[in-house]
MMTF fields as JSON, N, C-alpha, C and O atoms, coordinates in Angstrom:
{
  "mmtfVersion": "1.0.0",
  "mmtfProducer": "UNKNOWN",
  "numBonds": 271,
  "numAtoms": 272,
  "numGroups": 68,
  "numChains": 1,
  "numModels": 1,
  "chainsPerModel": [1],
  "groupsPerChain": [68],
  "chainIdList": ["A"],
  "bondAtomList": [4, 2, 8, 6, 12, 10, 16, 14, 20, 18, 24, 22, 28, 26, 32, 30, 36, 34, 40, 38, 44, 42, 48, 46, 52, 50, 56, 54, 60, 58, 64, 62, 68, 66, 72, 70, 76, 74, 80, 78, 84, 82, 88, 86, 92, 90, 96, 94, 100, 98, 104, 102, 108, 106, 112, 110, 116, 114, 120, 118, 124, 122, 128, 126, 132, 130, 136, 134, 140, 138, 144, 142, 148, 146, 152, 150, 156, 154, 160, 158, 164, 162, 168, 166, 172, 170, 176, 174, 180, 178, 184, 182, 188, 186, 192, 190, 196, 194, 200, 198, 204, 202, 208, 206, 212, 210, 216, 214, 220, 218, 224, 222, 228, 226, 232, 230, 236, 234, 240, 238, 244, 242, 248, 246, 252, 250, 256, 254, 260, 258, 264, 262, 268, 266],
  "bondOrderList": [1, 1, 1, 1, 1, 1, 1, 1, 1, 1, 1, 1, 1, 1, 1, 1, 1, 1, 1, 1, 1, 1, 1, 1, 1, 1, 1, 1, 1, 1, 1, 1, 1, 1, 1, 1, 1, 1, 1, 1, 1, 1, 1, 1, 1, 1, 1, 1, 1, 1, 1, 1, 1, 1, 1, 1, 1, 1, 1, 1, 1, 1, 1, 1, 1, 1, 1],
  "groupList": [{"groupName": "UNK", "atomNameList": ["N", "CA", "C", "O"], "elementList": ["N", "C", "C", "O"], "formalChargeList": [0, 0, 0, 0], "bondAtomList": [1, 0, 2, 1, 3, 2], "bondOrderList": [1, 1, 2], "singleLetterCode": "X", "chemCompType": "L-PEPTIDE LINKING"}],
  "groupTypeList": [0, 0, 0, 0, 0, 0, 0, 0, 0, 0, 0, 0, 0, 0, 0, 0, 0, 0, 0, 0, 0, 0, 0, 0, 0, 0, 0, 0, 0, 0, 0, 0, 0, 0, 0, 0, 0, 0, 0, 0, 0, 0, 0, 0, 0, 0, 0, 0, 0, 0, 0, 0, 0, 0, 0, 0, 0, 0, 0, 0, 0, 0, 0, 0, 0, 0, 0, 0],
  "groupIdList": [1, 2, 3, 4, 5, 6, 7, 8, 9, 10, 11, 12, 13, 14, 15, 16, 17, 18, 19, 20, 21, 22, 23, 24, 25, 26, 27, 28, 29, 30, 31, 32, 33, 34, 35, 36, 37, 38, 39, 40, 41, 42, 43, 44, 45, 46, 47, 48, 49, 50, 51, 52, 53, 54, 55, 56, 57, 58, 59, 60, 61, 62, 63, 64, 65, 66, 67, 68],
  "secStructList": [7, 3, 3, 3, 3, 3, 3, 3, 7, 4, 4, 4, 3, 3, 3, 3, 3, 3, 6, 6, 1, 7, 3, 3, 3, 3, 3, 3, 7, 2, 2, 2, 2, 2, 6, 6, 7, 7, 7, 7, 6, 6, 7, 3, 3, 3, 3, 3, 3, 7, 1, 1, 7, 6, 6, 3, 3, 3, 3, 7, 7, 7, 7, 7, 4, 4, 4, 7],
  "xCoordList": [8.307, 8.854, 7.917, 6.746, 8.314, 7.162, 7.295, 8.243, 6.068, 6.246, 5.191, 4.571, 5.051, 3.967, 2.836, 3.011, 1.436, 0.092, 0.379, 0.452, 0.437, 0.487, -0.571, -0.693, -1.616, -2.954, -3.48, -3.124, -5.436, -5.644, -6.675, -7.405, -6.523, -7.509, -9.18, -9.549, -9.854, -11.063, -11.117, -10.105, -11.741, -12.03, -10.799, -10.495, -10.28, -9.261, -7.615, -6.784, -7.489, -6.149, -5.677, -6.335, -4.244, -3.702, -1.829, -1.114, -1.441, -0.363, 0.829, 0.651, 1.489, 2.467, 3.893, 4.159, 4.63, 6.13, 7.012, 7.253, 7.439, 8.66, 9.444, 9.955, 10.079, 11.49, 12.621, 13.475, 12.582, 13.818, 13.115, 13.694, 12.424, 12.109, 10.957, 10.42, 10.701, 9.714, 8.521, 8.109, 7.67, 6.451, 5.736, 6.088, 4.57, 3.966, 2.497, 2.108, 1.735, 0.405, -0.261, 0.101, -0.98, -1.119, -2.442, -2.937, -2.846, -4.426, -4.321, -3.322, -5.655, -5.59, -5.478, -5.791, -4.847, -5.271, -6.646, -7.271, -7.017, -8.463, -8.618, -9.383, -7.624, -7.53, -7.727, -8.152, -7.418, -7.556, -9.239, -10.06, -9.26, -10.646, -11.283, -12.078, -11.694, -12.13, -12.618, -13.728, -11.552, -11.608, -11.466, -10.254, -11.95, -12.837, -11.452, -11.564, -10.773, -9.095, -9.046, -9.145, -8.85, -9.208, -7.406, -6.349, -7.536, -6.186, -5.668, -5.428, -5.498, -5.463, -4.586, -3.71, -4.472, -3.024, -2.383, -2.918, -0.918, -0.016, 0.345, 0.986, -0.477, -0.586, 0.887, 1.036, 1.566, 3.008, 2.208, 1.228, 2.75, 1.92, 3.365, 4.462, 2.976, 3.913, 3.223, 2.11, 4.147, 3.429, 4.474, 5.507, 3.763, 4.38, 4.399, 3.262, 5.561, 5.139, 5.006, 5.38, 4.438, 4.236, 5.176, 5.998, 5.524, 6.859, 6.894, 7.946, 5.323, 5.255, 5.181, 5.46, 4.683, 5.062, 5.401, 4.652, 6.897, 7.289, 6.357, 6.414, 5.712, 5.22, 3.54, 2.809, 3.289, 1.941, 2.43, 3.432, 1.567, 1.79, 0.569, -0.25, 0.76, -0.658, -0.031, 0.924, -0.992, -0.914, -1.285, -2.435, -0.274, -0.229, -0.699, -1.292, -0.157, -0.269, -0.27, 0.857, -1.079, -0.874, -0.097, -0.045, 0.546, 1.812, 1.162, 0.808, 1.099, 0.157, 1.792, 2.843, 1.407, 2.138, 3.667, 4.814, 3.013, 4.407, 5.084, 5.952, 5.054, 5.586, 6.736, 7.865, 6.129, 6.815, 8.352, 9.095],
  "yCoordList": [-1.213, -0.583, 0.52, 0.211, 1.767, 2.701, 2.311, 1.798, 2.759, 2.731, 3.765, 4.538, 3.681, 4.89, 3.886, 2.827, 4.465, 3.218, 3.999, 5.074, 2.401, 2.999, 2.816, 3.179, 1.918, 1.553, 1.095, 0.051, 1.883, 1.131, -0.097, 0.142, -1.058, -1.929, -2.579, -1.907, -3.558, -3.93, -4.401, -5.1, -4.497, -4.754, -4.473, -5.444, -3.454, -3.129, -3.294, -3.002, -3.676, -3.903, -3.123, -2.672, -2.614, -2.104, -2.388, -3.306, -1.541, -2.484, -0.882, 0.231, -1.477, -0.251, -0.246, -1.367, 0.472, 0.389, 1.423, 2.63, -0.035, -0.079, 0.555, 0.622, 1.371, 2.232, 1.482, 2.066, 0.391, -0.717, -0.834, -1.773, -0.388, -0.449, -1.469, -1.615, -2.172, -3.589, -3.367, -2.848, -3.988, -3.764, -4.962, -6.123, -4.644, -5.556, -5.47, -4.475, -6.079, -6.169, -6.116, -6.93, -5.347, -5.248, -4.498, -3.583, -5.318, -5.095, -4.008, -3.879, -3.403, -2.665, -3.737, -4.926, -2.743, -3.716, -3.135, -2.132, -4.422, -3.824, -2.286, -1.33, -2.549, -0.744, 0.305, 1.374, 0.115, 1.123, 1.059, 1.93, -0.056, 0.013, 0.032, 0.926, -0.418, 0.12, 1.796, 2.261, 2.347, 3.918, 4.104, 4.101, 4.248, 4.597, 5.458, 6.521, 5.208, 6.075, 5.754, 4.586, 6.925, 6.811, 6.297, 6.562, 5.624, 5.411, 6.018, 5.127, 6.896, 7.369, 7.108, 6.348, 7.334, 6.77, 7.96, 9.058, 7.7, 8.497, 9.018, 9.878, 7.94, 8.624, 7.266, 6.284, 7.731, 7.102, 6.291, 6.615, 5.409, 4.153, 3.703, 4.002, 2.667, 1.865, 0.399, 0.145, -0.557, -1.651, -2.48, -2.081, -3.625, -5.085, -6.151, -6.561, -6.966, -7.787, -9.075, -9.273, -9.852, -11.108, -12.127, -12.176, -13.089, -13.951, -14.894, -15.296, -15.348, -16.51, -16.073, -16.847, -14.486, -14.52, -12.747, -11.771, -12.905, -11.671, -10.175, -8.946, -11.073, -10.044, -9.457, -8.624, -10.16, -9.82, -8.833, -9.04, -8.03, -7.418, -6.648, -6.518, -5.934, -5.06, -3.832, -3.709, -2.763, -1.651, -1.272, -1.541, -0.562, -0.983, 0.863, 1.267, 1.639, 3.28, 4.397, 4.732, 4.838, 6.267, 7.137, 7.221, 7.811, 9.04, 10.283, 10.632, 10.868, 12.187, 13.506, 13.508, 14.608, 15.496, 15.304, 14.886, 15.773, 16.49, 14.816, 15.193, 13.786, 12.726, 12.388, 11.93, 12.732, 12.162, 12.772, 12.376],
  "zCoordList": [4.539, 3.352, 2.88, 2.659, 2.707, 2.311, 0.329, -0.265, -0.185, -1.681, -2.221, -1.49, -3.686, -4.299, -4.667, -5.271, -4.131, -5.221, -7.279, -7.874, -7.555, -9.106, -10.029, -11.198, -8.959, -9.332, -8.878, -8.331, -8.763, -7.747, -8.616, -9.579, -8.13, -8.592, -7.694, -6.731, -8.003, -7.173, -6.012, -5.959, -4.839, -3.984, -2.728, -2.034, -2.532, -2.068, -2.139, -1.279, -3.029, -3.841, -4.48, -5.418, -4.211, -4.842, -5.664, -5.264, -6.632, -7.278, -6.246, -5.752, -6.385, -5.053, -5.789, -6.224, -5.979, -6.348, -5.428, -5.417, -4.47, -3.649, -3.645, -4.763, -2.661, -2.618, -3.341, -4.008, -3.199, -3.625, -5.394, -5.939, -6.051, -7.301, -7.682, -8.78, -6.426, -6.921, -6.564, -5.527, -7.921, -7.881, -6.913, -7.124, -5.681, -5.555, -5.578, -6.188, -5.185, -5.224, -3.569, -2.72, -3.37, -1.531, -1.504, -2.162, -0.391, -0.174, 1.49, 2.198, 1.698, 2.847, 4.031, 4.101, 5.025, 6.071, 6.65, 6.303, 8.0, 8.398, 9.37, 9.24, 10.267, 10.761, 9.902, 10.34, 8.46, 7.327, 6.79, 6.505, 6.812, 6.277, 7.362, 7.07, 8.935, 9.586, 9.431, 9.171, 9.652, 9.851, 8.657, 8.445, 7.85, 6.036, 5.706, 5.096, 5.921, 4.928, 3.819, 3.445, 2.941, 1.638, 0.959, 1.533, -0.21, -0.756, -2.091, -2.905, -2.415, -3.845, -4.866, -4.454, -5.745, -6.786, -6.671, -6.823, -6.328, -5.892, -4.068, -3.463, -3.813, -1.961, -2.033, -2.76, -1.134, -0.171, 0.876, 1.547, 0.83, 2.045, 2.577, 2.107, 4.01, 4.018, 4.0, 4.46, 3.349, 2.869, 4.193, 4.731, 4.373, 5.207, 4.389, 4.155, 3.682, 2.816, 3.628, 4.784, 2.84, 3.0, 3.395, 2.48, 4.414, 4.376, 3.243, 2.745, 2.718, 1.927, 0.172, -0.744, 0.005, -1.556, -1.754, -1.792, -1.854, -1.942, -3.047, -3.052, -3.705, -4.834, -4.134, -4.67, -2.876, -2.341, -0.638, 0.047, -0.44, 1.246, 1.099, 0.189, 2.873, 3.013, 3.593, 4.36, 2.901, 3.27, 4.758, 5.107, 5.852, 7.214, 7.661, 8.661, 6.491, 7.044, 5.791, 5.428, 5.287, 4.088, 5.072, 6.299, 3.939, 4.752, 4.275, 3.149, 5.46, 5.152, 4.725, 5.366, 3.295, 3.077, 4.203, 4.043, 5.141, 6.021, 6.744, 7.532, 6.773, 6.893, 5.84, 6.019, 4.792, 3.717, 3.579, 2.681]
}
């Protein structure tokens, strides 16, 4: 699901709001933090949610300008 970061919060967490309107809560994944990619408020991500709690997922890819 791609969404917008609407905040970022501590230790790699961020709060994301969903194309479908829903807010969730989603941390980086490690390929992201591996390779030091920065996350900003307002960058387009695509998030993977969680099977076990819909309101949690991880950020899998930032969408660079011309993607979007």
């Amino acid at each position: 699901l791609q969404g917008v970061v609407r905040q970022c919060l501590s230790n790699g967490m961020f709060r994301i709001k969903l194309e479908n309107g829903f807010h969730v809560l989603a941390h980086i994944s490690g390929k992201i933090r591996r390779k030091s990619i920065r996350i900003l408020l307002g960058d387009q991500v695509i998030v993977e949610m969680s099977p076990y709690d819909l309101s949690r997922g991880r950020i899998l890819q930032r969408l660079s300008p011309k993607n979007k």
